[in-house]
C-alpha positions in Angstrom: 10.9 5.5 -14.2 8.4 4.1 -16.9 8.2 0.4 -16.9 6.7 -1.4 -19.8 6.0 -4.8 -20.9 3.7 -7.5 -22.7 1.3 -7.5 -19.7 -0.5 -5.1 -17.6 -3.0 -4.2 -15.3 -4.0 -2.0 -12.7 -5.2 -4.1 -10.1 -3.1 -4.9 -7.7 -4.0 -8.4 -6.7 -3.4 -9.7 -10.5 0.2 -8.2 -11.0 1.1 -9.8 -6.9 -0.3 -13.0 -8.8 1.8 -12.4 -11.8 5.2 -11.8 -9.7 4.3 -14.6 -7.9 4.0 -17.0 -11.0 7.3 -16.0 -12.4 6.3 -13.1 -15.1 8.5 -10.5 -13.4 9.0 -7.9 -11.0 5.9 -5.7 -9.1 6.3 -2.6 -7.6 3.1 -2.5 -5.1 1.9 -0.4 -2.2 3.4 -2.7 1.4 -0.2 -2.1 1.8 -1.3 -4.3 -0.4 1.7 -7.0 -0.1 2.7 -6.8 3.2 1.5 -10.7 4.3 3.4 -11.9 1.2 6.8 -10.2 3.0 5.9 -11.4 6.0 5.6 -15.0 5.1 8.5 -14.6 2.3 6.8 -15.2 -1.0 8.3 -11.8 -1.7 11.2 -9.9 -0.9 12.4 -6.4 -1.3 14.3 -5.9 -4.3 15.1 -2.1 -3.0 15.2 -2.4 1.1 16.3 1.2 1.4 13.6 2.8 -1.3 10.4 3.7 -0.5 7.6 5.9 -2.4 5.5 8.0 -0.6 1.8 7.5 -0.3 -0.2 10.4 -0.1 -3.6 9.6 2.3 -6.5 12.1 2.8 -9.2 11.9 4.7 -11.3 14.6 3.1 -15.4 15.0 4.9 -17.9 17.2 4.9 -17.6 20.7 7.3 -20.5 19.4 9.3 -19.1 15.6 10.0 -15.4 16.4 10.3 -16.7 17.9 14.5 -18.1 14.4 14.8 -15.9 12.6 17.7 -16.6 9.4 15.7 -14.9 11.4 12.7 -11.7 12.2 14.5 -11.2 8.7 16.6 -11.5 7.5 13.2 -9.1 9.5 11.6 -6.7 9.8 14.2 -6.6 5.9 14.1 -5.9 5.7 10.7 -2.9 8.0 11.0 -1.5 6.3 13.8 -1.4 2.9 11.7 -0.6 4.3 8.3 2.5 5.9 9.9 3.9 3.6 12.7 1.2 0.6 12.3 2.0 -2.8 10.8 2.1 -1.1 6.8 5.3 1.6 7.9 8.0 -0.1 6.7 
C-alpha cells in the first residue's frame, strides 16, 4: 500500500518525530522505534503485522574465513532474529 501526504522524508528519526508531534501515523523498522514501544510513546496500530526485513552480510572471499567475521555475524543473527528487535 502507497501512502501519501503533505510531508515526507526518508529518515527515520524525523517521521518518529513527526508521529510523535501529532502529524500522523509512521510505519518504521522496531529497529529503529523499539525504545519508544517500550516506554509507550508509541503503540502498535497492527500487533499481528509485521514486514520482513531482509539483512545481508555480504564480505569479501578472503575475510568471510576470518573467526572475527563469523562471531560477528553469527551475533548479529542471533539478535536480529530472537534479540531485543524480534518482535
Amino acid at each position: 500500500m502507497k501512502v501519501t501526504g503533505p510531508i515526507t522524508s526518508n529518515h527515520s528519526d524525523i517521521v518518529t518525530q513527526w508521529t510523535l508531534e501529532g502529524y500522523g501515523t509512521v510505519m518504521a523498522s522496531v529497529w529503529d522505534i523499539a525504545a519508544k514501544l517500550e516506554s509507550g510513546a508509541l503503540g502498535r496500530m497492527l500487533p499481528n503485522h509485521a514486514q520482513r526485513a531482509d539483512v545481508w552480510a555480504v564480505t569479501s572471499t578472503r575475510s568471510s574465513s576470518s573467526a572475527k567475521i563469523r562471531v560477528c555475524v553469527e551475533f548479529l543473527k542471533e539478535q536480529l532474529t530472537s534479540g531485543p528487535y524480534m518482535r
